[in-house]
C-alpha positions as CSV (number, residue, x, y, z in Angstrom):
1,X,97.2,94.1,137.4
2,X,100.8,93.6,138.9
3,X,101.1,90.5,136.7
4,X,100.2,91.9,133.3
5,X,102.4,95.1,134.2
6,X,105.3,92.7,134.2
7,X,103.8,91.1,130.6
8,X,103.4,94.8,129.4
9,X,100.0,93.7,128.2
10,X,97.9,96.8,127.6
11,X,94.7,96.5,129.3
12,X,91.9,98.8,129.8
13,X,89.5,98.5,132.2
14,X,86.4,100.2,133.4
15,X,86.8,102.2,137.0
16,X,83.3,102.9,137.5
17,X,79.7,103.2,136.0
18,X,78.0,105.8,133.8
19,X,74.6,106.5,134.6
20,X,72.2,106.6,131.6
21,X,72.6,109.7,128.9
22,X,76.1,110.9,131.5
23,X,79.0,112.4,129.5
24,X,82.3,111.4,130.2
25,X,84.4,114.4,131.2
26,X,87.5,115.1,128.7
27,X,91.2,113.8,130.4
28,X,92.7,116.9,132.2
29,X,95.7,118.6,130.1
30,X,99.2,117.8,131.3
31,X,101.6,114.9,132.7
32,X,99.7,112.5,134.6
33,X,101.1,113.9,138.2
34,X,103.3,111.0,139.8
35,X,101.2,110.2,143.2
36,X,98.2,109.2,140.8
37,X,96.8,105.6,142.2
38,X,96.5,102.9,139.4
39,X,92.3,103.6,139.8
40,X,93.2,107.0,138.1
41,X,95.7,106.4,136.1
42,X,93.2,104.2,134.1
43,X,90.2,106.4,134.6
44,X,92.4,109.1,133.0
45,X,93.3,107.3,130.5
46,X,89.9,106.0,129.7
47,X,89.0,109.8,129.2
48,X,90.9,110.4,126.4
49,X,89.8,109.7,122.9
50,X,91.9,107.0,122.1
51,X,91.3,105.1,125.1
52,X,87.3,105.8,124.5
53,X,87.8,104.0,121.2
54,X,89.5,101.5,122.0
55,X,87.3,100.4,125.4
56,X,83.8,101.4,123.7
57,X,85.2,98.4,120.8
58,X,84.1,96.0,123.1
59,X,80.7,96.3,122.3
60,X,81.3,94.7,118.7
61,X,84.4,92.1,119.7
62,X,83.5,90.9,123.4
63,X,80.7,91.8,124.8
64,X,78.3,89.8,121.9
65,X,79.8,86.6,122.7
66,X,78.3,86.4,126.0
67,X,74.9,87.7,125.1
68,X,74.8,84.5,123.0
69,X,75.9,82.3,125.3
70,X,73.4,83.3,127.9
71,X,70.3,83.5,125.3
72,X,71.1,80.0,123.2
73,X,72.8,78.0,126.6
74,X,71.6,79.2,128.8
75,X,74.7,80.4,130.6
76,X,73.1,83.1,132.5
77,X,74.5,81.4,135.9
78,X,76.7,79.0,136.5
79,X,75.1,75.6,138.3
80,X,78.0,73.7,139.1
81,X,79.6,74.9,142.6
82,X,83.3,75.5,143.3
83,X,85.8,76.8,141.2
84,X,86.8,73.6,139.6
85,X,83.4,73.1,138.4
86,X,83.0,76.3,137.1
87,X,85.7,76.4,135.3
88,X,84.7,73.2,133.6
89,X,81.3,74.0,132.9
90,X,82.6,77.7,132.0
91,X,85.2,75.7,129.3
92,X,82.2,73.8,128.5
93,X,80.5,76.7,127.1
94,X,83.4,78.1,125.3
95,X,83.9,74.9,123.1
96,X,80.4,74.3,122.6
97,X,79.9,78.5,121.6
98,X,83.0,77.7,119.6
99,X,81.9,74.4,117.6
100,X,78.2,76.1,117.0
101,X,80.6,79.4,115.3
102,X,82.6,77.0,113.2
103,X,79.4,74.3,112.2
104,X,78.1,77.4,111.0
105,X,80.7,79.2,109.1
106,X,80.6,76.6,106.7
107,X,84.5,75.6,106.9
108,X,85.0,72.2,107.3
109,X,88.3,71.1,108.9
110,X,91.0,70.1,107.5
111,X,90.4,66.2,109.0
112,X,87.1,65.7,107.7
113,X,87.7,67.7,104.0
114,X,89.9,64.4,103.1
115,X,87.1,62.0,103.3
């Protein structure tokens, strides 16, 4: 967090779960008082009704990219062990999730449109 505070790259991110059918309380009126942690700083900000749009678009932008990762390769779990091969078999499964978008958008690239 400390690092994209010095970016000042907006992020929001969850701060706890909802159970099933439970209503977010509305954000409390008023400054945000100055000995708030960073946990409820977000979850305040979270409450309010821009910060519910913006996290609950998620469900359209990010959060279907995984589901098809997992269902068409399997990337439920990673197999490879440490973090150097997870992160290649992670990158593995971006490029191929990327190549299957672009084979079928029907775009072909700009090297292969010459021949």
């Amino acid at each position: 967090m400390t690092a994209l505070d010095d970016q000042e790259v907006d992020v929001l991110i969850a701060t706890g779960r909802l159970r099933h059918g439970e209503v977010v309380a509305a954000a409390p009126r008023g400054r945000i008082p100055k000995n708030a942690t960073r946990t409820e700083r977000m979850a305040r900000r979270l409450r309010t009704k821009p910060g519910r749009a913006a996290y609950a678009r998620r469900k359209a932008i990010v959060e279907p990219v995984f589901g098809q990762m997992k269902v068409r390769q399997h990337a439920g779990a990673l197999r490879l062990r440490g973090l150097e091969g997870a992160i290649g078999e992670w990158t593995l499964h971006a490029l191929c999730h990327n190549l299957r978008k672009l084979a079928n958008s029907g775009v072909r690239p700009r090297c292969l449109a010459s021949a």
